[in-house]
ZABASE-331200 format. One record per residue: residue in one letter; x, y, z of N, C-alpha, C, CB in turn. Coordinates in steps of 0.2 Angstrom, whole numbers. Glycine has a CB too. Layout:
<recs>
+------+-------+-------+-------+-------+-------+-------+-------+-------+-------+-------+-------+-------+
: rest :   npx :   npy :   npz :  capx :  capy :  capz :   cpx :   cpy :   cpz :  cbpx :  cbpy :  cbpz :
+------+-------+-------+-------+-------+-------+-------+-------+-------+-------+-------+-------+-------+
:    a :     X :     Y :     Z :     X :     Y :     Z :     X :     Y :     Z :     X :     Y :     Z :
...
+------+-------+-------+-------+-------+-------+-------+-------+-------+-------+-------+-------+-------+
</recs>
This chain:
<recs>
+------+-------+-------+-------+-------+-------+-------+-------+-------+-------+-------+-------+-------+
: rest :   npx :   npy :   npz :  capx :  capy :  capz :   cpx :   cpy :   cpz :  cbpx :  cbpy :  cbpz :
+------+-------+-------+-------+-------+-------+-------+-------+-------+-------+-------+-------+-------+
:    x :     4 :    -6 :     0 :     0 :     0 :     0 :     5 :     6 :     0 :    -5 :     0 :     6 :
:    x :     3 :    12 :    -4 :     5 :    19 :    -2 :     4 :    21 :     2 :     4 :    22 :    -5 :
:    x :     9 :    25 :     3 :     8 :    30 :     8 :     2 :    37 :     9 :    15 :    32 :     8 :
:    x :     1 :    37 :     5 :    -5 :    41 :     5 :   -11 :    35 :     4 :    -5 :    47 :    -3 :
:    x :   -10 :    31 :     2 :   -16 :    26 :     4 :   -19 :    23 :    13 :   -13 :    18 :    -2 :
:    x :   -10 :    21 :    16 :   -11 :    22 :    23 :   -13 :    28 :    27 :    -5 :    20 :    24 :
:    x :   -11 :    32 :    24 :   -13 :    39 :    28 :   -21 :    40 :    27 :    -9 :    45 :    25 :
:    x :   -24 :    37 :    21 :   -32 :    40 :    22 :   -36 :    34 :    26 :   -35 :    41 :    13 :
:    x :   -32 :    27 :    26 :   -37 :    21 :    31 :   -34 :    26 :    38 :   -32 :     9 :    29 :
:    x :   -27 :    28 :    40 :   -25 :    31 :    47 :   -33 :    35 :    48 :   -17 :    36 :    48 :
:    x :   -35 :    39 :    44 :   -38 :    45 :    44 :   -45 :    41 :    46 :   -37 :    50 :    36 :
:    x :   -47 :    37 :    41 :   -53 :    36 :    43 :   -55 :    31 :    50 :   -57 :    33 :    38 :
:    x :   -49 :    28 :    51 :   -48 :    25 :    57 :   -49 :    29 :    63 :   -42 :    22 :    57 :
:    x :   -46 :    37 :    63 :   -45 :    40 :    68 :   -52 :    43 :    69 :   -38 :    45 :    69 :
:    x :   -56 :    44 :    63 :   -63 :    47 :    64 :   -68 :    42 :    64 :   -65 :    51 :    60 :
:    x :   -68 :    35 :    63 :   -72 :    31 :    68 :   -70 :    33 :    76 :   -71 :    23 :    65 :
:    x :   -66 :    31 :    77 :   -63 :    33 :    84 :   -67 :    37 :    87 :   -57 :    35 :    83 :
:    x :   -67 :    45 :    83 :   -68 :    50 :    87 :   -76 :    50 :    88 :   -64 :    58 :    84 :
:    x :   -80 :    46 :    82 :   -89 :    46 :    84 :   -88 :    42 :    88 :   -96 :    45 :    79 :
:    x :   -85 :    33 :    89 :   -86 :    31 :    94 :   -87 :    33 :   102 :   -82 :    29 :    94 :
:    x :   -79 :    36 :   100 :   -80 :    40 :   110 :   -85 :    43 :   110 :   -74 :    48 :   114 :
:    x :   -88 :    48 :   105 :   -91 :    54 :   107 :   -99 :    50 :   110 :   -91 :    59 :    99 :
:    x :  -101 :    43 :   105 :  -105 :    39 :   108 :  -108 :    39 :   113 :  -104 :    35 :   107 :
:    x :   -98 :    36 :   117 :  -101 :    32 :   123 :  -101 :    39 :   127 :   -95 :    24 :   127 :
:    x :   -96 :    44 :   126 :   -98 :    52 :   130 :  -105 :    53 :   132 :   -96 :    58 :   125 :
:    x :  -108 :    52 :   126 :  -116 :    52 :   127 :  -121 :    46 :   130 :  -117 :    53 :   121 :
:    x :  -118 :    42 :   131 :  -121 :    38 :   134 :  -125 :    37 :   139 :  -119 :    35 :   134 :
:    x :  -126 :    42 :   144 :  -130 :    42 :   148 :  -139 :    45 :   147 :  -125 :    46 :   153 :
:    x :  -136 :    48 :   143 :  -142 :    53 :   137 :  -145 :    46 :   133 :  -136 :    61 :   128 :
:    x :  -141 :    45 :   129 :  -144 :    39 :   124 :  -147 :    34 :   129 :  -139 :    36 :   119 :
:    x :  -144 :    33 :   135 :  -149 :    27 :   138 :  -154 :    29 :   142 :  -147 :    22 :   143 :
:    x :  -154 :    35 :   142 :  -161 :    39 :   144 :  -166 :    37 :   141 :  -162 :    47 :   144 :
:    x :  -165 :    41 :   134 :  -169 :    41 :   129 :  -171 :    30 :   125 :  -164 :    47 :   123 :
:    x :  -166 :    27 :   128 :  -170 :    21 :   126 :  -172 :    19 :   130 :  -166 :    16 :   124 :
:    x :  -174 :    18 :   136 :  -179 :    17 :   143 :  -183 :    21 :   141 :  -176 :    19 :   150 :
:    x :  -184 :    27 :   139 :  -192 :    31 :   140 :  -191 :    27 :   133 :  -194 :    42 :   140 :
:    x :  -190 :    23 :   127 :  -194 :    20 :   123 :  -196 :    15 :   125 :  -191 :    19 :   118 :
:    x :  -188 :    11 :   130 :  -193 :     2 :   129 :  -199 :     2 :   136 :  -185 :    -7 :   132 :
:    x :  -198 :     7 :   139 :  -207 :     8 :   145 :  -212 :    10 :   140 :  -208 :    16 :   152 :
:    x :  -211 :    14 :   136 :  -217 :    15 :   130 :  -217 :     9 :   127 :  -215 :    21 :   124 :
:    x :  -213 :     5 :   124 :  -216 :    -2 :   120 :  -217 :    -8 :   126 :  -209 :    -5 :   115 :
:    x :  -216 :    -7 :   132 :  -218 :   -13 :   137 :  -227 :   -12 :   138 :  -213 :   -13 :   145 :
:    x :  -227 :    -3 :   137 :  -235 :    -2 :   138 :  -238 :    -4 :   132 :  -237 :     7 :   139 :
:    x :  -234 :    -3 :   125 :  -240 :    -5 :   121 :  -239 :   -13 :   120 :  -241 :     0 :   114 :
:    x :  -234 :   -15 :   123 :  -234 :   -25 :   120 :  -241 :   -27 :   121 :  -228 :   -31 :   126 :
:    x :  -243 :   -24 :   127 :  -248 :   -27 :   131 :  -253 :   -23 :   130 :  -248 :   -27 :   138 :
:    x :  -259 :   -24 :   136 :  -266 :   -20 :   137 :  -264 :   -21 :   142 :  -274 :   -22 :   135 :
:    x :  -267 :   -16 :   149 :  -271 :   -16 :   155 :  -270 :   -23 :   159 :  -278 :   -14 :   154 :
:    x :  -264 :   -21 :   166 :  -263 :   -27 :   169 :  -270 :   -33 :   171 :  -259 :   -25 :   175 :
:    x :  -272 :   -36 :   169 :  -278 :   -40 :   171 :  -277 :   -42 :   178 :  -280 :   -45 :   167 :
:    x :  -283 :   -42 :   181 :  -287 :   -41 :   188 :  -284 :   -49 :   190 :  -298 :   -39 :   187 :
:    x :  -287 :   -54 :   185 :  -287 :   -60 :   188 :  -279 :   -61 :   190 :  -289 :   -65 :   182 :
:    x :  -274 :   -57 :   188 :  -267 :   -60 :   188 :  -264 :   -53 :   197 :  -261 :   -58 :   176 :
:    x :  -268 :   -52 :   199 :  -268 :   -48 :   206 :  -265 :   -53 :   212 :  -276 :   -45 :   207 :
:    x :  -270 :   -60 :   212 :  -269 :   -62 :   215 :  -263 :   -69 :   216 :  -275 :   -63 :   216 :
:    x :  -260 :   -69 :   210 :  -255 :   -72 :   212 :  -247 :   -69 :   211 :  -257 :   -78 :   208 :
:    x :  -248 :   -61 :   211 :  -243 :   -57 :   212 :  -239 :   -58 :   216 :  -244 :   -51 :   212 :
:    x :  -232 :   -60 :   214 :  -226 :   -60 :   220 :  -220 :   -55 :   220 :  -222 :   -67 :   219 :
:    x :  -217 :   -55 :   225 :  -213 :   -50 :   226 :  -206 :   -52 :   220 :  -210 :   -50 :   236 :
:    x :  -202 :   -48 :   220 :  -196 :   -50 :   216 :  -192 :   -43 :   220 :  -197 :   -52 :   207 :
:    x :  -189 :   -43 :   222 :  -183 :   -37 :   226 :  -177 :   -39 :   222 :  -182 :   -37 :   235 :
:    x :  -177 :   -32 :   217 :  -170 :   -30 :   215 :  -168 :   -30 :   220 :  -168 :   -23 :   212 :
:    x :  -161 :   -31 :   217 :  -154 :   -30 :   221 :  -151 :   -21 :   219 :  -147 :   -37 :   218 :
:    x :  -154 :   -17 :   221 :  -152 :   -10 :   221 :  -145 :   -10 :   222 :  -157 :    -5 :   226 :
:    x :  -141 :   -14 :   225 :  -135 :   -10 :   227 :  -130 :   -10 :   221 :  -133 :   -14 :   235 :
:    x :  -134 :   -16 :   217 :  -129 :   -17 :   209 :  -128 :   -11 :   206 :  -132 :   -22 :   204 :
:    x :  -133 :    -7 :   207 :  -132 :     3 :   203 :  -131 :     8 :   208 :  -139 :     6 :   198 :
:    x :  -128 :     6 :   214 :  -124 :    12 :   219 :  -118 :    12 :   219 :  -126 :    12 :   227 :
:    x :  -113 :     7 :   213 :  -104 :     9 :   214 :  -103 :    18 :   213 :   -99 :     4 :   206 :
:    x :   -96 :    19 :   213 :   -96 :    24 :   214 :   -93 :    28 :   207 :   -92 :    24 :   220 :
:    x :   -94 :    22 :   202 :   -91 :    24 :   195 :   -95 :    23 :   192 :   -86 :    20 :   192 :
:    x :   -97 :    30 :   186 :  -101 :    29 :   180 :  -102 :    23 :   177 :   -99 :    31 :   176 :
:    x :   -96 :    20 :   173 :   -91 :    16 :   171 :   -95 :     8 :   173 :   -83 :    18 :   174 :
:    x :   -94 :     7 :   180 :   -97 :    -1 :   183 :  -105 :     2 :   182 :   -94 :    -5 :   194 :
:    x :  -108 :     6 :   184 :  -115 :     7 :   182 :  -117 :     5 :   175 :  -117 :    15 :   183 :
:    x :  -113 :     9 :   170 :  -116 :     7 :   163 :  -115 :    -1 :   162 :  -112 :    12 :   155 :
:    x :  -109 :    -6 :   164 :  -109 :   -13 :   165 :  -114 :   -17 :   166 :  -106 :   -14 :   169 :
:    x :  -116 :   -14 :   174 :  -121 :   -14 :   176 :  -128 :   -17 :   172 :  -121 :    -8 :   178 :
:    x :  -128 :   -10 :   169 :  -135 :   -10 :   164 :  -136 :   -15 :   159 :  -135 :    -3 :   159 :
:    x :  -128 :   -15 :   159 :  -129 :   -19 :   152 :  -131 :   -24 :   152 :  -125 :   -21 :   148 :
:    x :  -129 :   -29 :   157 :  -129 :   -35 :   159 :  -137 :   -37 :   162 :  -123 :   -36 :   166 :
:    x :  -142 :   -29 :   165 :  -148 :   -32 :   166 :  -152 :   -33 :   159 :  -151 :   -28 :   171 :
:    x :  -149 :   -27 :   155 :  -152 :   -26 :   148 :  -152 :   -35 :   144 :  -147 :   -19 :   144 :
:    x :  -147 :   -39 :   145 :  -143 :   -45 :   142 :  -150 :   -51 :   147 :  -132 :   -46 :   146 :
:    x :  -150 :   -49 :   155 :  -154 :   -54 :   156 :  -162 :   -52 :   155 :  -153 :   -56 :   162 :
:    x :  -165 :   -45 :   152 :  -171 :   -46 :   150 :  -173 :   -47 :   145 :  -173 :   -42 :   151 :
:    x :  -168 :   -46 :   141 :  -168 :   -49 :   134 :  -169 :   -53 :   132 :  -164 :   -49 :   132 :
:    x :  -167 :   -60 :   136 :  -164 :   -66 :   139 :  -171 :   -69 :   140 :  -159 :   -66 :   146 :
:    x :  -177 :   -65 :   145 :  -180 :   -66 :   148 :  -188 :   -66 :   142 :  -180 :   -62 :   155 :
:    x :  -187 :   -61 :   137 :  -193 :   -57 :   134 :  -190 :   -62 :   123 :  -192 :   -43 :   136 :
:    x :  -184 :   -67 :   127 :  -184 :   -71 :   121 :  -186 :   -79 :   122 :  -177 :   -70 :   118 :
:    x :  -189 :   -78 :   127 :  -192 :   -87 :   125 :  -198 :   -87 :   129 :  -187 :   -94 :   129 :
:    x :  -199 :   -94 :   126 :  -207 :   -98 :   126 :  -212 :   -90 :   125 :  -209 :  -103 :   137 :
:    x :  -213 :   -87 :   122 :  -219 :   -81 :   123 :  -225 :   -82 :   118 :  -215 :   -73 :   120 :
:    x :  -226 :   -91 :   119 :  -233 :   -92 :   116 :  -240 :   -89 :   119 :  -233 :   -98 :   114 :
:    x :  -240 :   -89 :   125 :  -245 :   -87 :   126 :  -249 :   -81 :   126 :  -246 :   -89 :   130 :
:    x :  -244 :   -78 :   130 :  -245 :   -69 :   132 :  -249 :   -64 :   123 :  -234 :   -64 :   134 :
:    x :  -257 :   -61 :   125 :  -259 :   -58 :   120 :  -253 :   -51 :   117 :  -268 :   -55 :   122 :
:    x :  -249 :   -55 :   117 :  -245 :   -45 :   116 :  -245 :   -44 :   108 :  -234 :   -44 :   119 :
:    x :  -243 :   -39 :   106 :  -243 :   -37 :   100 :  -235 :   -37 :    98 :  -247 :   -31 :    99 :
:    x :  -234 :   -40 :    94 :  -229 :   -45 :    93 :  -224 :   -40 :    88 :  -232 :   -53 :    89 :
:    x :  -226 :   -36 :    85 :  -223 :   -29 :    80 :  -220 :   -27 :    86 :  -229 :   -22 :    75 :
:    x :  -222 :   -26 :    90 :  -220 :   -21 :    97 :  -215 :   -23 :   101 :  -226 :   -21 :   102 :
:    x :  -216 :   -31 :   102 :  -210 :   -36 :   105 :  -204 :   -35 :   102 :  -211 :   -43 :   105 :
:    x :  -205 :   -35 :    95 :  -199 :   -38 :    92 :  -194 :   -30 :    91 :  -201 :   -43 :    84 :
:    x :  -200 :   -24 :    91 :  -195 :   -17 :    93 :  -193 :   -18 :   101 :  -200 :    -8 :    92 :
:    x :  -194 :   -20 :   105 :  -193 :   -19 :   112 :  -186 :   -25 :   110 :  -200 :   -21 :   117 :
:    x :  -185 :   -30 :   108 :  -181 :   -35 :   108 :  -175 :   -32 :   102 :  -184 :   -43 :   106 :
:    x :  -176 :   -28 :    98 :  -172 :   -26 :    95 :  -168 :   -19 :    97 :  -174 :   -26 :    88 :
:    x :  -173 :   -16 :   101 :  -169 :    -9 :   104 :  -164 :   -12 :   112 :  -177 :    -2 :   107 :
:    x :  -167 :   -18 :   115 :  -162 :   -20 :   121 :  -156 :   -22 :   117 :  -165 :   -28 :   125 :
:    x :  -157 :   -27 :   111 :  -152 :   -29 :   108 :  -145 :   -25 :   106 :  -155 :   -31 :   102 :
:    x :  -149 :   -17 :   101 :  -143 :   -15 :   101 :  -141 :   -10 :   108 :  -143 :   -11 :    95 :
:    x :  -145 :   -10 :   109 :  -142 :    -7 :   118 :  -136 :   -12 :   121 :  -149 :    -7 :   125 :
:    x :  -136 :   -18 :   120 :  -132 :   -20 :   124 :  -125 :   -20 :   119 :  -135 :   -26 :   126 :
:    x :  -126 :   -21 :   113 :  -120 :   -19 :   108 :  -116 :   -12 :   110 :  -124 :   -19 :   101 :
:    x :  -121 :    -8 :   110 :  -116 :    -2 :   113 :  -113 :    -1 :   117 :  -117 :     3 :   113 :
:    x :  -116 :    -4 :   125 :  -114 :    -5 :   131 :  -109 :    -8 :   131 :  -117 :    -7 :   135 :
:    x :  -108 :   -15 :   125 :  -104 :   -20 :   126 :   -97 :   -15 :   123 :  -105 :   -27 :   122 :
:    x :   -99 :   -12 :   119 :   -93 :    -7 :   113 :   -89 :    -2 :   119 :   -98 :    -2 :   105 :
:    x :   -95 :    -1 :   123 :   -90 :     6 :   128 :   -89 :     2 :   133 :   -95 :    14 :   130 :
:    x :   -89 :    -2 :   135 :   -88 :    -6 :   141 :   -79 :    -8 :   140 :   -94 :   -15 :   141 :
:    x :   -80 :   -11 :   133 :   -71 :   -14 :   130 :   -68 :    -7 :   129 :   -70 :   -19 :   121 :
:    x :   -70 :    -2 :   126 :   -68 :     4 :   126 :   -63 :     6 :   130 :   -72 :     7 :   125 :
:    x :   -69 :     6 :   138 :   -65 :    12 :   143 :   -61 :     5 :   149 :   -75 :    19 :   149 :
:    x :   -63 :     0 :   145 :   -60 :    -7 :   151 :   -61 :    -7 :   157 :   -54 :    -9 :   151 :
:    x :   -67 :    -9 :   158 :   -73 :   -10 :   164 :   -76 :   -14 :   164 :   -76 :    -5 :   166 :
:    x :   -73 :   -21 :   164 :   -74 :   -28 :   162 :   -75 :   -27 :   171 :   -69 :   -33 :   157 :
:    x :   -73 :   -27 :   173 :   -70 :   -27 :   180 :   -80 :   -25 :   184 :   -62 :   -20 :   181 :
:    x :   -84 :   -27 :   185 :   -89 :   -26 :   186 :   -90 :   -28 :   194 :   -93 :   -30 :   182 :
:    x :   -86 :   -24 :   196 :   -85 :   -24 :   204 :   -88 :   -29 :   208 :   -88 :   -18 :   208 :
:    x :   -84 :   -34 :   206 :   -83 :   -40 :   208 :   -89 :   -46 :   205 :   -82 :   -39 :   216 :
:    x :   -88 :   -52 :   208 :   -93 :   -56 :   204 :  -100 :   -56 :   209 :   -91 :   -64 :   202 :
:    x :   -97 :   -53 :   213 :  -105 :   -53 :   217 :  -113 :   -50 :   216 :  -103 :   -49 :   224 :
:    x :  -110 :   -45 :   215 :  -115 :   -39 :   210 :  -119 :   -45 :   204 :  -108 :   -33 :   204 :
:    x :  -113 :   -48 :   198 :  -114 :   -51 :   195 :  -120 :   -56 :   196 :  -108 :   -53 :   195 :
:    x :  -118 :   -59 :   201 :  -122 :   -66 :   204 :  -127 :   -64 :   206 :  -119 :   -70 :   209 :
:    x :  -130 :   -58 :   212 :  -134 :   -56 :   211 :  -139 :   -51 :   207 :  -133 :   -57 :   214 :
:    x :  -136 :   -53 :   203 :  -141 :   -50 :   197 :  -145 :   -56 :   192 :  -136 :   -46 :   191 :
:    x :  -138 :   -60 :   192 :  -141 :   -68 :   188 :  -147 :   -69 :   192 :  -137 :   -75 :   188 :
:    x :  -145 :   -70 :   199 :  -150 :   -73 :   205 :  -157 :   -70 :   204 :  -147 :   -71 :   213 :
:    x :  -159 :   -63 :   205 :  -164 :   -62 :   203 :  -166 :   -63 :   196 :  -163 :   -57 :   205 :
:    x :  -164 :   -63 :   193 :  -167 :   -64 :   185 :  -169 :   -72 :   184 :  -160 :   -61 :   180 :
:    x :  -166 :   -75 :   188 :  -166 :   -83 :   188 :  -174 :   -85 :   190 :  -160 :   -86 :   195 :
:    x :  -175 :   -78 :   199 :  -179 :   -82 :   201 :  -188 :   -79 :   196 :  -178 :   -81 :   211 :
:    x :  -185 :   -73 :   192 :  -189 :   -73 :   187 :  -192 :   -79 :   180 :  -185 :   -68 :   184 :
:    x :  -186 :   -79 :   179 :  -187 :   -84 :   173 :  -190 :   -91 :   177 :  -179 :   -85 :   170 :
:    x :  -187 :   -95 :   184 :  -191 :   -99 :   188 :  -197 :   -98 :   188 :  -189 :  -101 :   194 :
:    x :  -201 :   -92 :   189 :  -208 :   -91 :   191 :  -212 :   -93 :   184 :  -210 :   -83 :   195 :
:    x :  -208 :   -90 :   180 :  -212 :   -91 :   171 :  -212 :   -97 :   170 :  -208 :   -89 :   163 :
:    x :  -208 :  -102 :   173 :  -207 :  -109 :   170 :  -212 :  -113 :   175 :  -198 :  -112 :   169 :
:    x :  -213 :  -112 :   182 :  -216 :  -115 :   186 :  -224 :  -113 :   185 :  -212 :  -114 :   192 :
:    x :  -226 :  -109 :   183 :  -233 :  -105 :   181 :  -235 :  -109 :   173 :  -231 :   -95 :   180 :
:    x :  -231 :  -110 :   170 :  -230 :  -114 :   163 :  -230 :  -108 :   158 :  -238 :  -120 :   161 :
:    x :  -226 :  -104 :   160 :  -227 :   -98 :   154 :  -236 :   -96 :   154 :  -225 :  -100 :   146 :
:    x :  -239 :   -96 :   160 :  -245 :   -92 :   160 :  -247 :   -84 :   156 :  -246 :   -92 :   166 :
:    x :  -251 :   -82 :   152 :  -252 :   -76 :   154 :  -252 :   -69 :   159 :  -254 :   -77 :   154 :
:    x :  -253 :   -73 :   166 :  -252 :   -71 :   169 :  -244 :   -70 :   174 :  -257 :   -73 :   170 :
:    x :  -243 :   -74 :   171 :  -237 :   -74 :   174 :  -230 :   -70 :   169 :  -237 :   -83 :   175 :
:    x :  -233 :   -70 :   162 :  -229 :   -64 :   158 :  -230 :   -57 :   160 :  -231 :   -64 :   149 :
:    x :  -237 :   -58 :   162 :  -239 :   -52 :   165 :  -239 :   -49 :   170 :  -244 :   -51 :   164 :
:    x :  -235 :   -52 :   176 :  -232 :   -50 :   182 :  -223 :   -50 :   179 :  -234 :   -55 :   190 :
:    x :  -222 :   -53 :   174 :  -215 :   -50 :   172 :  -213 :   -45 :   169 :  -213 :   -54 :   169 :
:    x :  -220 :   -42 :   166 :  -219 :   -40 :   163 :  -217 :   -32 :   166 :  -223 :   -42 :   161 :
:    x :  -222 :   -33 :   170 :  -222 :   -26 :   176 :  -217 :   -25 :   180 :  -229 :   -26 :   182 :
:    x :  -214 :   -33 :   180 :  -207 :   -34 :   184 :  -199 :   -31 :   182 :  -207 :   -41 :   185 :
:    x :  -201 :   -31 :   173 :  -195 :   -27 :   169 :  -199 :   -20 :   171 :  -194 :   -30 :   159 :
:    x :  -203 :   -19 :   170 :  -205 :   -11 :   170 :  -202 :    -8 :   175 :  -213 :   -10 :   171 :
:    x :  -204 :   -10 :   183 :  -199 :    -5 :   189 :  -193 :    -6 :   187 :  -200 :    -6 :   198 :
:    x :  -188 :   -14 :   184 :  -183 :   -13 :   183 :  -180 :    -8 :   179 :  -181 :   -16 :   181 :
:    x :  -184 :    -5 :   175 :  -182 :     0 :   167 :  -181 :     5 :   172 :  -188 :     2 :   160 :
:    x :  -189 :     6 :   176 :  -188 :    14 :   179 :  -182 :    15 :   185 :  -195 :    16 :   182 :
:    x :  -182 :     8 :   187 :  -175 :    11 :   192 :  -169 :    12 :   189 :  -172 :     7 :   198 :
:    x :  -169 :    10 :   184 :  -161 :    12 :   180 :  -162 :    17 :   176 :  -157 :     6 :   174 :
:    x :  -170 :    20 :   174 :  -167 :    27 :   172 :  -168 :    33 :   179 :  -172 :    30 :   163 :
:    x :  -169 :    31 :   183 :  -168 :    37 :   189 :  -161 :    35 :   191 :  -173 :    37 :   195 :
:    x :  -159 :    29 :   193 :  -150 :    30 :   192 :  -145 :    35 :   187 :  -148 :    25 :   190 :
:    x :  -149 :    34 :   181 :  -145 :    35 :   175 :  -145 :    45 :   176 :  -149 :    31 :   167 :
:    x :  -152 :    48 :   176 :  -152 :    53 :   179 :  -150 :    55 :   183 :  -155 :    54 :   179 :
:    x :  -147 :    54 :   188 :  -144 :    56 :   195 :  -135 :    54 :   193 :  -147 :    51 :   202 :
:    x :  -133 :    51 :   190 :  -126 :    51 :   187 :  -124 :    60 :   185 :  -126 :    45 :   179 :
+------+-------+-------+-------+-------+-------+-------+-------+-------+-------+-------+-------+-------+
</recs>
């Protein structure tokens, strides 16, 4: 290759680069703005929580303490990894639930690339390091004892439909984290 041929791949190399950072610079903004979407698409997946599914509502308690580190950086990790286990959660068995299925599949494609960009600034700023595996584990752990209640219910209706509400306060506590950063 020429040298003017290397110099124009250095050139566009260095300005992928510079919208990259500028991305994950923004990132706190851009995950605002995808949470006020995927709560808008979890309202319209559905209709109106039904009455009958009241009475077999169970608790599920986040582990809040996974988004109090003291770094941006392990927060946006954080996110990503819950964004990975709702993803996780809103991709299988979903034969029963009446949802509107155009609607899912934007809700499963906007988690998707969310996690792609988390994962891209995660390697970026190198904060793999996710303050420690405890965090980690209790995150699986909750999300586990999600995915057990779907499978022990038989993927009920009702039972997508307390998960549903159950990703909901997740979304909203991560974007009032995200705003307080």
């Amino acid at each position: 290759m020429n040298p003017f041929g290397l110099m124009q791949v250095g050139l566009i190399v260095l300005c992928i680069n510079t919208i990259f950072s500028l991305q994950c610079h923004y990132l706190p903004l851009q995950l605002t703005k995808v949470i006020e979407n995927n709560l808008q698409l979890l309202d319209k997946m559905g209709r109106k929580f039904p009455q009958q599914c009241l009475k077999e509502k169970i608790s599920f308690r986040f582990p809040e303490q996974v988004l109090k580190p003291r770094q941006k950086e392990t927060v946006e990790v954080a996110i990503e990894e819950i964004f990975q286990h709702i993803f996780y959660i809103f991709s299988q068995n979903l034969t029963l639930p009446a949802w509107d299925w155009t609607v899912l599949a934007q809700f499963q494609n906007g988690l998707y690339q969310q996690i792609e960009q988390l994962e891209a600034c995660a390697i970026k700023k190198h904060t793999h390091c996710f303050r420690t595996a405890v965090n980690r584990l209790k995150l699986k752990k909750y999300f586990k004892k999600i995915d057990c209640f779907l499978k022990e219910k038989k993927y009920s209706v009702c039972s997508w439909e307390i998960s549903r509400a159950v990703m909901r306060r997740c979304l909203q506590l991560i974007d009032k984290v995200i705003r307080n950063l």
